[in-house]
N, C-alpha and C positions, 0 to 999 in steps of 0.2 A: 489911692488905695495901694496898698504894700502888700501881696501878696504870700501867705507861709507858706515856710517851703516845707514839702513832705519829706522829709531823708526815707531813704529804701535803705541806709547802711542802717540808723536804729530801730527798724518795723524789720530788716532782713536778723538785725541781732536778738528780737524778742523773741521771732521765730525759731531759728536756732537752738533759743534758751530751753522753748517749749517744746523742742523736739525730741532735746538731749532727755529732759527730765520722765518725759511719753519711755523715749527708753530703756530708763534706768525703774520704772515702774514696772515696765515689764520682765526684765530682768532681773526683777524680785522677783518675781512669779517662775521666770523659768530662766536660769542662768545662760543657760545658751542662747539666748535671742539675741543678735546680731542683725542690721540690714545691711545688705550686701549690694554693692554699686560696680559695675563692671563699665568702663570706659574704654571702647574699641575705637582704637589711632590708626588711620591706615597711615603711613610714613611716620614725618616728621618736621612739619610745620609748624618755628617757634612759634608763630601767635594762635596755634592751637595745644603748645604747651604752655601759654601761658593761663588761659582756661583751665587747661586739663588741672592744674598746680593750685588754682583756684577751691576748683572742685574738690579737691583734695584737703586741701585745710581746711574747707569748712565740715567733711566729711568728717573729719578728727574732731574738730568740736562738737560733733552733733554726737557721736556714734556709730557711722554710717563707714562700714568697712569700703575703702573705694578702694576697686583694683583696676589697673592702669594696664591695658593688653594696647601691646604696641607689636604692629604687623610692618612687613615689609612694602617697600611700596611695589615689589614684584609680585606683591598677592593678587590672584584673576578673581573677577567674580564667583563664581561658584564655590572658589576657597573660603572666600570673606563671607559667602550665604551658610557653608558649612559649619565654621568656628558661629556665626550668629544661633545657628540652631541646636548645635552644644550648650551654648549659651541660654539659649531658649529652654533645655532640658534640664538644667543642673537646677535643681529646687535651692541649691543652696547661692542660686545668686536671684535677686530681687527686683534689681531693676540694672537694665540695660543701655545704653544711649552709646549712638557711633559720632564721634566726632565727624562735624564737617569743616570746612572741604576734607573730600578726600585726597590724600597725597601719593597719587597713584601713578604707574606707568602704561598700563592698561587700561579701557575703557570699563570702566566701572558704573551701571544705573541704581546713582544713588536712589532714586523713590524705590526704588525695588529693594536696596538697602532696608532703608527704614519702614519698610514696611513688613520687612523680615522678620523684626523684632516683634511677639507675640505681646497683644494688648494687654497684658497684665501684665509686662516688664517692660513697655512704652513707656517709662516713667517722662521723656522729654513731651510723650502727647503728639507727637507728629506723624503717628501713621495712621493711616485710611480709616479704618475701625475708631479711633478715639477722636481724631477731627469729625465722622461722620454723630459719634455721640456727643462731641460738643452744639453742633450742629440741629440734634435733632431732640435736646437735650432729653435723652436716655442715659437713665442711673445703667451703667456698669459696671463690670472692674477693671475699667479702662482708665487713663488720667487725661486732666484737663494739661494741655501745653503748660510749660513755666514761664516764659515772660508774659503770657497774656490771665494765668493766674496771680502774678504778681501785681500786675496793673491793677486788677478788681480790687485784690488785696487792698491795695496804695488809697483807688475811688474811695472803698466803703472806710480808710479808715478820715477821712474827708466828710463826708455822709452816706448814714446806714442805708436810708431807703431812697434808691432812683426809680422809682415810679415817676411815670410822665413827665422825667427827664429830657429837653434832647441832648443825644449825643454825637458826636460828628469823628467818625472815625476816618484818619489820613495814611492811606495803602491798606493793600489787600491780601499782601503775602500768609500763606499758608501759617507762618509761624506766628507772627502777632496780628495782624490789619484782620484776616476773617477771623480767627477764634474769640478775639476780643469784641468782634459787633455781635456775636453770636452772644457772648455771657454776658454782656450788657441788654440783647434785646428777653433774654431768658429772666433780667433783675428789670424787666417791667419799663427800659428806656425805650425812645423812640430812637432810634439807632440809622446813621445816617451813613455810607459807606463812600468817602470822595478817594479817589487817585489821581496819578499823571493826566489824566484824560477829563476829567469833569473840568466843566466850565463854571467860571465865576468860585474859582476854591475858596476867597476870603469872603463871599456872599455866604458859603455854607457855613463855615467859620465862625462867623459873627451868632450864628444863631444857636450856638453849641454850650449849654450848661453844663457839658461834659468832653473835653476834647483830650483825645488821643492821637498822635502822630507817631507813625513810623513808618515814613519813606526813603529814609537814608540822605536826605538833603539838608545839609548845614541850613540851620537859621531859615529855614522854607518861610515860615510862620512868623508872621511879623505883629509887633506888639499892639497893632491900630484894630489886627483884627480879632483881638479877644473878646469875647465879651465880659462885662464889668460881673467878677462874682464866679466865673467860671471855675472847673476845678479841667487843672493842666496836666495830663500825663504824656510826657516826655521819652518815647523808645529811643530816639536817638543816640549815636554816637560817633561824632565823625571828629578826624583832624582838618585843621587848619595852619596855614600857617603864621606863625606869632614869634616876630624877630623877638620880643622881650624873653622867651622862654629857652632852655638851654639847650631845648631839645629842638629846638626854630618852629615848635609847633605847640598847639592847644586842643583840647579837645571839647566841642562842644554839640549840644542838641541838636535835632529839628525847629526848636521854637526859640525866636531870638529873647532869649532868657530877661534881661535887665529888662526890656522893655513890657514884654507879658506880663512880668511882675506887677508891674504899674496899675495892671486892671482886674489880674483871676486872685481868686479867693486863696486856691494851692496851685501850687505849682512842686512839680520835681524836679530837680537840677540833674546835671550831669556834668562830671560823672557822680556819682552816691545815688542816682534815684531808682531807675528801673533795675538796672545790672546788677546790683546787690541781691534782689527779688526773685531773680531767676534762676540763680546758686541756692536761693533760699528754697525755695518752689522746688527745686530736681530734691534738694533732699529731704523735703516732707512728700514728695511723691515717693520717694526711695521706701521712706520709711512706712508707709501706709499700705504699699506692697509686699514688707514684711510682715507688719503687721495680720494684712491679711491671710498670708501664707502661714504665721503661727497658730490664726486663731481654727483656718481651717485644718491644723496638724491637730488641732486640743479640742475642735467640735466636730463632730462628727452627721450632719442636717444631708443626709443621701438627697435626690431628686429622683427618686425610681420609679420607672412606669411601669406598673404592673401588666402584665399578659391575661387578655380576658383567658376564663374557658367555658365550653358550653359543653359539659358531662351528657351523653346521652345515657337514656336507661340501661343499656345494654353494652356496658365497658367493650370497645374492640380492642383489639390485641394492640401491647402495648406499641409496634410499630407505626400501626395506623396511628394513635396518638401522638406518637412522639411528631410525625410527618405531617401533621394536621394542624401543627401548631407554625406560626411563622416566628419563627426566634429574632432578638432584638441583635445588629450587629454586635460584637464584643467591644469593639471601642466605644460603642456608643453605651453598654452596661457600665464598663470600665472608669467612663468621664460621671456616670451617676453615681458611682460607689465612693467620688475621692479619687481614685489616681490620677495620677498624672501620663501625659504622653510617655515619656521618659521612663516609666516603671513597666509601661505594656509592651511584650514584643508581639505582633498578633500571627498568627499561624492559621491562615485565611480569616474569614469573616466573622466564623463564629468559636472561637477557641482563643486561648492567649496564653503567654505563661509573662510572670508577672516577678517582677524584680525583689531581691532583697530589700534593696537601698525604701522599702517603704517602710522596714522600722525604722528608719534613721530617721525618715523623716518624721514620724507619727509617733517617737518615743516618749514625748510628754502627756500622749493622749491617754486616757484611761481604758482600760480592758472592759471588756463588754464580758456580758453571762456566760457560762461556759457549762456549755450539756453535752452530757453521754448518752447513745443510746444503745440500749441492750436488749438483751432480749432471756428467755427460756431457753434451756436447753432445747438445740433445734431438731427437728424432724424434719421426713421426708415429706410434708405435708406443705413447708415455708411458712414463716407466721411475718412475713412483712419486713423486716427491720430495717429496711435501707429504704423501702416505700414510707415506710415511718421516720423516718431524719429527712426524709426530702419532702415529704407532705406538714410536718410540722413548721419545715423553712417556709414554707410556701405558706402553710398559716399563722404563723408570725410577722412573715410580713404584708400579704396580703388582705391578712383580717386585721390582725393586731397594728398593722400600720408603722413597724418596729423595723428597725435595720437587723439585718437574720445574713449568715452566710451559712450554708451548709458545706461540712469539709468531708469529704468521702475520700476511701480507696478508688485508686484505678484497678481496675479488674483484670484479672489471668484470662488467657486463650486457652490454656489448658481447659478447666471449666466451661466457659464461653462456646468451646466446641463441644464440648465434652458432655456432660449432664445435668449441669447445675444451670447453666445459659449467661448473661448477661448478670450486671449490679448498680442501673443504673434505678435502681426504684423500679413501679410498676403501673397501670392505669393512670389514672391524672395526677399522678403526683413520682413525677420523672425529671433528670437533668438532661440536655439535649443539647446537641445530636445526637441521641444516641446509639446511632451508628458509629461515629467516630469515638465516644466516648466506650465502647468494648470492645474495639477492634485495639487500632495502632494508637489514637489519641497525639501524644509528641512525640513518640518512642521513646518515653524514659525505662518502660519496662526491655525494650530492645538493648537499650546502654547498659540497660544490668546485666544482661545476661552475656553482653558482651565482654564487659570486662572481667566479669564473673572466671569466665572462661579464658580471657587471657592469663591472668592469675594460677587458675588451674594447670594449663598448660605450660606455665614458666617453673609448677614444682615437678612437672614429671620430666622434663627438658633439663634442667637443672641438674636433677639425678641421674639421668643420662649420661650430661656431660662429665660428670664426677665419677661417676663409671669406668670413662672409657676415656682418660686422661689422667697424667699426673697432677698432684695438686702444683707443684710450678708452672707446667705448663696450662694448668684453669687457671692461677694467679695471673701470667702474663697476657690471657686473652682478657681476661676482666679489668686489669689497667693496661693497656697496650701502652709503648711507648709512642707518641707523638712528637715529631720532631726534638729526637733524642731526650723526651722526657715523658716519666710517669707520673699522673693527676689523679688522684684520687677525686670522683664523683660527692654530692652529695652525701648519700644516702649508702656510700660504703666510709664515709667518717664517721656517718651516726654508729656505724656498726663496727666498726673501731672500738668505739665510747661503749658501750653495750659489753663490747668484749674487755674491757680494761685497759685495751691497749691506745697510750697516750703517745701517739705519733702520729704525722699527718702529711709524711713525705713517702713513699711509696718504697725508698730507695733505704730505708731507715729502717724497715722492718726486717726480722733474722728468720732466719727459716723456720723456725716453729710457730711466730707470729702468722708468715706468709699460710701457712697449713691452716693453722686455725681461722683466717678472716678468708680464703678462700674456699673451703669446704665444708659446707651446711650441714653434711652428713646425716641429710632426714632418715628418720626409721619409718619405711614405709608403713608399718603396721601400725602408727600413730595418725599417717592422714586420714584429715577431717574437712578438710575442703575437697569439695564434689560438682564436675562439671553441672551446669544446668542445660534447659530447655522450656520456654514456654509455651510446652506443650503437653497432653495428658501420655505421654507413650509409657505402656509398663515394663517393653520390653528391656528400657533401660534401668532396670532396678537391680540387677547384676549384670557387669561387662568384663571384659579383660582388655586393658592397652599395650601397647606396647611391643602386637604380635609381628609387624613390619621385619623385614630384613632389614631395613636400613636403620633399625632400632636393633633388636633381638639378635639379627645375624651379626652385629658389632660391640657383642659385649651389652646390648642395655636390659634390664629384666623389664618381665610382662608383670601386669600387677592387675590384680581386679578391683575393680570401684563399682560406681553406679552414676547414674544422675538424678538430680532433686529438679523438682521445679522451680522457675525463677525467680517465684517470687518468694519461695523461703531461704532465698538465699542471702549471706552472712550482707550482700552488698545490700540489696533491698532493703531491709533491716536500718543499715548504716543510714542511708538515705532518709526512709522515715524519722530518726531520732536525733538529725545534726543539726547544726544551726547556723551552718553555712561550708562553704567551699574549704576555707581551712581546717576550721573544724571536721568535714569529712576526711580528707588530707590526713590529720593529725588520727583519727580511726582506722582507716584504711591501714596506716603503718603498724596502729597496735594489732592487727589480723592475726590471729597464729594461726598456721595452718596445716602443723606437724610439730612433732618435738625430735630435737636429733639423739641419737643411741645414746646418749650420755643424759636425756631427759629433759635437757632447756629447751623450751620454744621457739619455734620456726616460725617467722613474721613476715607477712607481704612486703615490710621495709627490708628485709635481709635477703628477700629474692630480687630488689632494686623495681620493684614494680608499683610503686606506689605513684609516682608521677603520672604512669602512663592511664593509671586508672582515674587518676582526679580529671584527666582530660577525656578521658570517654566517659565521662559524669558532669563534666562541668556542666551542661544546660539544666541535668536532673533534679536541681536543688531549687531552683523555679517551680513554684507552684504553678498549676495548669488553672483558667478561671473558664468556668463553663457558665452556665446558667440550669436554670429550672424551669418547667413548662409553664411557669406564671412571673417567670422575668428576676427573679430573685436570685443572686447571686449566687455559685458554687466552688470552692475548690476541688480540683479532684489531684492527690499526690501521692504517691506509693500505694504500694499494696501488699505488704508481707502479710502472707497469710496464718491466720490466728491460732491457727492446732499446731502448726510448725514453725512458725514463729510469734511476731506480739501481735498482730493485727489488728494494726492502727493504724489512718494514715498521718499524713508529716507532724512533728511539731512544729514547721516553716508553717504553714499553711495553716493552723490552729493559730498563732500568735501574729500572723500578717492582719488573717480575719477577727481578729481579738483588736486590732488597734483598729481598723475600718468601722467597725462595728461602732464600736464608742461604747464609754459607760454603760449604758440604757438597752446598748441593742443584746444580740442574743449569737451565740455559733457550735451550731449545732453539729456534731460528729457520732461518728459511729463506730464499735468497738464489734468486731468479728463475730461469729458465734453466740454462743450461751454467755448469760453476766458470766460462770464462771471461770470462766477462757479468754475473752474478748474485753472485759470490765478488769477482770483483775489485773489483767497488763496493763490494759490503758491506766488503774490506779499506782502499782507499784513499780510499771516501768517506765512507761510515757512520762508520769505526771513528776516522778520522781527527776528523771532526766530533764525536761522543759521546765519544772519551778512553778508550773501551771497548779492552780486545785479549780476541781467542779463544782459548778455551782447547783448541778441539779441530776439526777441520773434518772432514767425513761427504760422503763424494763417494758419490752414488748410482748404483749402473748397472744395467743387467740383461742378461740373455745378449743375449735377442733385440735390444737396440738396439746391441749391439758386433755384431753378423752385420751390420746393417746400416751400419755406420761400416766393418766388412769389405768391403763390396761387394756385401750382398746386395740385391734387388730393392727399388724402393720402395713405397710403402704409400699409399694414399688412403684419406680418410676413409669413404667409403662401399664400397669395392671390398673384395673376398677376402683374407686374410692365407695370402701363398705359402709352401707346404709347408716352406720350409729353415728357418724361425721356429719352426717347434716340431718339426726332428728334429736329432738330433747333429750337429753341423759342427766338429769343431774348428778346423783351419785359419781356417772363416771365423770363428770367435771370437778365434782370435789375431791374425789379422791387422785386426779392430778393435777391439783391444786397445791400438794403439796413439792412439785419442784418450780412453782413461781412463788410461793411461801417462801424458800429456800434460796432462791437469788433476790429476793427483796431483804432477807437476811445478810445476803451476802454483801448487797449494796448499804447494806445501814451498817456493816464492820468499816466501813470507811469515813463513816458521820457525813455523809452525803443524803438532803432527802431526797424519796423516790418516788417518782409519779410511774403507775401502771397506764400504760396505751393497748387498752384492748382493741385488736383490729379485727371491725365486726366482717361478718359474710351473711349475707341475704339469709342463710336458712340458720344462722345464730338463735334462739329461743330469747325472749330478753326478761324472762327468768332465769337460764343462764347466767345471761349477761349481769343481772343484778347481783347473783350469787359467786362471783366472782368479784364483783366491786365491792362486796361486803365481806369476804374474806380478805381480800387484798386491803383493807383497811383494819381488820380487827387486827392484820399481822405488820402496822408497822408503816404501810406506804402514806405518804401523804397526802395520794390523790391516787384514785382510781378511773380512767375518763376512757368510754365508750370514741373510736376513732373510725370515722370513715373516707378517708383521702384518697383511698383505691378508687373509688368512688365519684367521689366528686369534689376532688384535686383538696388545697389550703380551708376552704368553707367547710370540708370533713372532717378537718383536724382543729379546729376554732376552738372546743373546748378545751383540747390537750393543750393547745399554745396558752390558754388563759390560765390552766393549772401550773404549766409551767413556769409561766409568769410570777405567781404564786409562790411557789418551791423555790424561787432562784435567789428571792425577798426573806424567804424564812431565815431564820438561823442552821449552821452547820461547824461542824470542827472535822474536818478534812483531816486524814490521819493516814498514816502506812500501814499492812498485816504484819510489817516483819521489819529487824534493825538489820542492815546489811551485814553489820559486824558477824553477826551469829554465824555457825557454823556452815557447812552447805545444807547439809543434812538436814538440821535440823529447818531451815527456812525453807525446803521441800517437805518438808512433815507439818510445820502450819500450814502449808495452802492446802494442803492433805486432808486436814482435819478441818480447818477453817471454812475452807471453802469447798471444798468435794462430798464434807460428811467422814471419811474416812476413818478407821481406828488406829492407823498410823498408815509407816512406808517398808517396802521391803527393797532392799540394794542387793542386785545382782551380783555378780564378780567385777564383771565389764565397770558396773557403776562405782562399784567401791574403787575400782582402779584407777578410771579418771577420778574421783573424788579425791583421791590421796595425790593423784599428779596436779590437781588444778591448785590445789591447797596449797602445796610443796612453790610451785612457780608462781606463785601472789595473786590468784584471782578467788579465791574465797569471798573476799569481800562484794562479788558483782551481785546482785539482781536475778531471781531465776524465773524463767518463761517455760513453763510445761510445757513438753510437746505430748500432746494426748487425743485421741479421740473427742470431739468434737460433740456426737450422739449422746453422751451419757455424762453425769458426775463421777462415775466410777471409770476405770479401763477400758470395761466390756461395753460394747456401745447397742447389745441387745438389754441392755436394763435402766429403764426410764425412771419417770416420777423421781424418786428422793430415799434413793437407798441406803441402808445403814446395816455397819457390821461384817465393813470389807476393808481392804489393804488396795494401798495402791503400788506396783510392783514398778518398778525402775530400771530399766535395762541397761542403761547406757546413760551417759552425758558427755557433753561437748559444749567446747566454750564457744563462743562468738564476744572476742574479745574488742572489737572492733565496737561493733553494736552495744557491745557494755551490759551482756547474761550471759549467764546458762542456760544449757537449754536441755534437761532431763526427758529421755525419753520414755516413755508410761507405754507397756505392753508391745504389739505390736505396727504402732502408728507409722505410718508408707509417708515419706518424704516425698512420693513420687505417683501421683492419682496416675488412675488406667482410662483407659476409652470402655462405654458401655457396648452391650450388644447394638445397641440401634441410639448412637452418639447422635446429639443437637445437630450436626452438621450436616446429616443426610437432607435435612430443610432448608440448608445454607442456599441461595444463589443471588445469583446478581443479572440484571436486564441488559444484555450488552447495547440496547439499542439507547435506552435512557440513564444507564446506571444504578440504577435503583435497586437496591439491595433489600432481600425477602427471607424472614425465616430466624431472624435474631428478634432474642426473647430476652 
């Protein structure tokens, strides 16, 4: 008998073929797919570059980008575990393998090596995890070893089925001898494990219809003890020496080849047999861990474990429930949602803020449905709306069984102390901690107001210095010479360029140049940037700075201002609407935040403060990921508020949860206020700005705040709730019927359907409740669904989620109120009429005057964001329901260039809430013994 021999070079070259062409099919699909191979060298050992070179061209032929990291051999352990877990993190490499030997000068524990590398970029198979699943043969997305997947390869392609096979495996090393008896006894052989130490080796030998050797010993295996028919796999490869060769050596097997031949059926030679297989094998594991990393970027299959709850009949205050609930760690949410380690940074146990870099990864995935929810013009009464975007999450995915994130605002202290309380939802349908989530959270709302105010601080300092100095002498402090020379900064060449002047040597410029690029020359009476506080104080709603002697007493003027709250401020704003770190950068610089006596605009980039702000912002542009009392994901990211600014939170955070989500699933956000405050920005500015459209809009209302938009009595926050709130009224439910008539109006000017969320309360009549569903249908919406989540959490909001579901399938044509081109005026006079009811607008002086200066310096064409009372359609925030047969009067406007509107001020709407007589905080405390915090609502 004459044995065939198996070549591993032409089964290693089919492989290859079938690698490359896997693909180039994918790669139809999505052009950027690439598998990525990182090869970690510690030194420089030619015959671990001759390997490495190996790997490498077959990597070129396949597809398989191999990159070749070559370390010092001065690198210590803990340097080479560091670069491993870089390695570990960067999505964009796939599979991993450390060259061995190490060629190091330091004690180096390789198993601690290789087992650094995380099982799904084990592509070599050799750490703890993937030998324990070859072992115990569990599917995961771990890999089998390559030379001992090669060998199977090589057996079956010899014979398909080794059932009641024996096999007789020679050594027992980690790398080939165990994993190979292991996938031989998993394909049904009887598998026989001999080494150095067994007795009678060609006794077991002979009985092997399957024999594999790899003990590193030339010619071990002698050709007497084959047996006739056997199939031979050969790991060997050793030299000898062989005066006939030029090199005085040869290189041969384990198994003394010519002779075996004589009796097995196949045999593999060396070298072509195994070693080909194992190049071949690293780069279909290469590519199979790309594979998988695409398909999980383009599928979106969560594993989330939903959080029971058990609603008692009698709702306790929302703290008791938020406390009563045991929240799921956030890494542990994080690895169910799709991310990766690498994208979470975690901010103790239960909170995280969560990386850009996951569009990058997930940018081939499809977007998921995208819901607004709104509400009725609000009252002192609350009609739910953020209870309603977080119990709708909750019953999307908990009932509906759907991937759901809900994206919220982070909440003001101002408020929080103040009167309004807390925003994280309410009864069982809440995001949690909710302690953490209304207090400090990550302190992004802290970084706003910090830079806010360093900003502020640099134009009244500025003017100061301009004061009370020549302009040579502010010229020389602002380029000082350093070792006999002047450098122009950045961000005074942009302002160079700005000013026309094309010079970039310091020393080049003439004196009327030097005046012009160092004298900003603001006209106080034009600032429009306003330190903040987030905090409600009134007192700061006029002040005077600047009364100091070491200001005043030196020549510098007093000036009076105020301060805004922080989270309507111009940064806030930026932060919601960017879409990353440069891009706020590139905001930041268009800031104006005065114009000088000559009328051109005064930019955060011309006071040189734009750098300093992108670093006391850099973490803010990270989404914060919370959860919900029933385990369902949350973002929580800005919070500009909606009367004074657009009040919305991020578009990061909207389009991170749009890719997670996937096609199918659903993310659910929340728009401020009334639809038409809170919706209309979210449509003409949010949506406008992000390239995002809604798939569905959720107008919230509840009986008792239509009685009130009917006529009925009003409500103080401390005082009694009058009896007509909680008995039957029809009439007066109808007849304030017509301001949710009016924002279902309001929502269908943007070809969005609208699903009504009635959120019921125990003494609702459900005659009422029907005659509201029957209006809200005859006018327009395309569902009307009774909700009770307060209640009893996602299971109360089951049918909203299923109407939504509904709505988000229908057809829509998503549209704008306004063409940006148009005047200011006049695209203040559609939301005017559009959306308020109004019979037009009326422009102050003040307004007409920024009107003609915004117009004049090129922002006409932004976006405008009402700043208006809140309470009403109209100004006056004592007239509810749906009034008609008014003006809306205009005081002021101010640009927020930065954030990309205008912001028209309508009557006399306060940048800056007060403390009530008996503020949320008199409730406020904390247990010093256990921590535990009592009295947030």
């Amino acid at each position: 008998m004459s044995a065939q021999v198996v070549s591993g070079q032409t089964a290693a070259a089919e492989l290859r073929q079938s690698l490359a062409a896997k693909v180039r099919e994918i790669q139809a699909k999505a052009p950027g797919f690439q598998p990525a191979l990182t090869i970690v060298q510690v030194g420089g050992r030619e015959d671990s570059n001759v390997y490495i070179r190996m790997k490498v061209k077959a990597g070129d032929e396949v597809g398989v980008r191999v990159n070749h990291l070559k370390l010092p051999p001065t690198i210590t352990e803990s340097e080479l575990l560091n670069k491993l877990c870089a390695l570990n993190d960067d999505p964009g490499v796939h599979g991993i393998i450390v060259q061995m030997p190490l060629d190091c000068q330091s004690p180096i524990d390789s198993h601690l090596i290789t087992n650094a590398v995380v099982p799904q970029k084990d592509v070599d198979g050799l750490g703890l995890v993937n030998q324990g699943q070859v072992a115990t043969h569990v599917s995961g997305d771990g890999f089998v070893p390559c030379t001992p997947a090669g060998c199977l390869h090589l057996i079956r392609l010899c014979r398909s089925d080794l059932s009641g096979l024996n096999a007789v495996v020679i050594g027992r090393s980690k790398i080939v001898g165990t994993p190979v008896a292991e996938l031989l006894k998993w394909q049904n052989a009887t598998v026989t494990v001999v080494h150095s130490k067994t007795n009678d080796l060609a006794g077991h030998v002979k009985r092997a219809d399957i024999l594999v050797v790899a003990m590193g010993r030339p010619e071990l295996v002698q050709g007497d003890w084959i047996k006739p028919g056997a199939i031979v796999i050969d790991c060997g490869i050793n030299a000898i020496p062989d005066a006939s060769k030029k090199s005085g050596q040869r290189l041969v097997g384990d198994v003394q080849f010519e002779a075996a031949s004589q009796r097995a059926a196949f045999i593999t030679p060396v070298p072509g047999g195994v070693g080909p297989m194992t190049v071949a094998y690293l780069m279909n594991n290469t590519f199979v861990a790309a594979k998988r990393a695409w398909e999980k970027s383009v599928m979106s299959n969560w594993s989330l474990r939903y959080l029971p709850l058990n609603p008692e009949d009698k709702v306790p205050s929302d703290i008791d429930i938020a406390r009563s609930q045991t929240a799921k760690d956030i890494s542990i949410l994080a690895d169910e949602i799709g991310l990766v380690s690498s994208e979470v940074d975690l901010y103790g146990k239960k909170k995280a803020k969560i990386s850009l870099d996951v569009l990058k990864r997930l940018k081939d995935r499809q977007n998921g449905n995208y819901v607004v929810v709104a509400g009725v013009t609000p009252t002192n009464l609350g009609e739910g709306k953020s209870t309603t975007t977080v119990g709708l999450a909750q019953a999307l995915g908990s009932q509906s069984k759907k991937n759901v994130f809900a994206c919220i605002r982070q909440p003001s202290q101002g408020p929080m102390f103040g009167m309004k309380g807390g925003a994280a939802g309410g009864g069982y349908s809440q995001v949690i901690p909710m302690e953490e989530f209304n207090l400090h959270l990550t302190g992004d709302n802290h970084a706003v107001t910090a830079a806010n105010n360093l900003l502020a601080a640099q134009i009244d300092t500025r003017m100061f210095h301009e004061q009370t100095q020549t302009p040579k002498a502010l010229f020389d402090r602002l380029v000082p010479r350093k070792g006999g020379k002047r450098v122009f900064c950045d961000h005074q060449l942009r302002r160079l360029e700005r000013l026309g002047i094309n010079k970039t040597d310091p020393d080049d410029l003439d004196e009327s140049e030097r005046d012009r690029f160092a004298v900003l020359d603001i006209d106080p009476d034009t600032i429009t940037w306003q330190r903040v506080i987030d905090t409600n104080d009134r007192m700061l709603r006029k002040i005077t700075v600047g009364q100091s002697a070491t200001e005043a007493g030196k020549g510098g003027k007093t000036r009076d201002t105020h301060f805004d709250i922080s989270v309507g401020s111009e940064i806030m704003a930026i932060l919601a609407l960017t879409s990353g770190l440069q891009d706020m950068k590139d905001r930041f610089a268009r800031i104006v935040v005065a114009s000088d006596k000559s009328g051109n605009p005064v930019t955060a980039d011309d006071l040189g403060v734009v750098g300093a702000l992108a670093v006391l912002m850099k973490d803010t542009v990270r989404p914060n990921l919370l959860q919900t009392l029933e385990g369902t994901p949350a973002f929580v990211h800005a919070g500009p508020f909606a009367n004074i600014a657009h009040g919305n939170s991020s578009i990061l955070a909207d389009q991170i949860a749009l890719k997670l989500v996937g096609k199918s699933g659903f993310v659910v956000t929340e728009a401020g206020f009334g639809a038409d405050i809170g919706m209309e920005k979210f449509m003409n500015i949010k949506c406008r700005t992000s390239g995002l459209s809604p798939n569905a809009v959720v107008l919230v209302a509840t009986i008792r705040a239509l009685k009130m938009h009917g006529g009925g009595p009003d409500v103080t926050a401390s005082g009694p709730i009058p009896e007509v709130y909680s008995t039957e009224n029809l009439p007066l439910v109808e007849q304030g019927f017509s301001n949710l008539k009016k924002q279902i109006e309001n929502a269908r000017k943007f070809g969005v359907p609208v699903v009504v969320a009635i959120n019921v309360f125990h003494f609702d009549s459900q005659s009422e409740l029907d005659l509201v569903k029957r209006l809200s249908l005859e006018n327009g919406a395309f569902d009307a669904v009774e909700c009770r989540h307060f209640a009893l959490g996602g299971k109360g909001a089951a049918d909203l989620a299923e109407a939504v579901d509904r709505a988000c399938k229908s057809p829509s044509e998503f549209k704008f109120l306004y063409d940006l081109d148009l005047p200011i005026d006049e695209k203040i006079a559609i939301i005017a009429k559009e959306i308020y009811g109004a019979d037009g607008i009326v422009l102050l002086d003040e307004a007409k005057t920024k009107l003609e200066r915004y117009t004049r310096q090129g922002f006409g064409n932004l976006p405008i964001c009402m700043a208006k009372t809140h309470r009403s359609l109209t100004g006056d925030e004592k007239l509810k329901g749906a009034p008609t047969g008014f003006t809306i009067t205009i005081r002021d406007i101010r640009a927020s260039v930065g954030a990309g509107f205008l912001y028209p001020l309508v009557g006399t709407i306060s940048t800056m809430p007060g403390l009530p007589t008996r503020p949320i905080f008199f409730d406020i405390d904390i247990d010093a013994v256990t921590g535990e915090i009592s009295g947030l609502s």
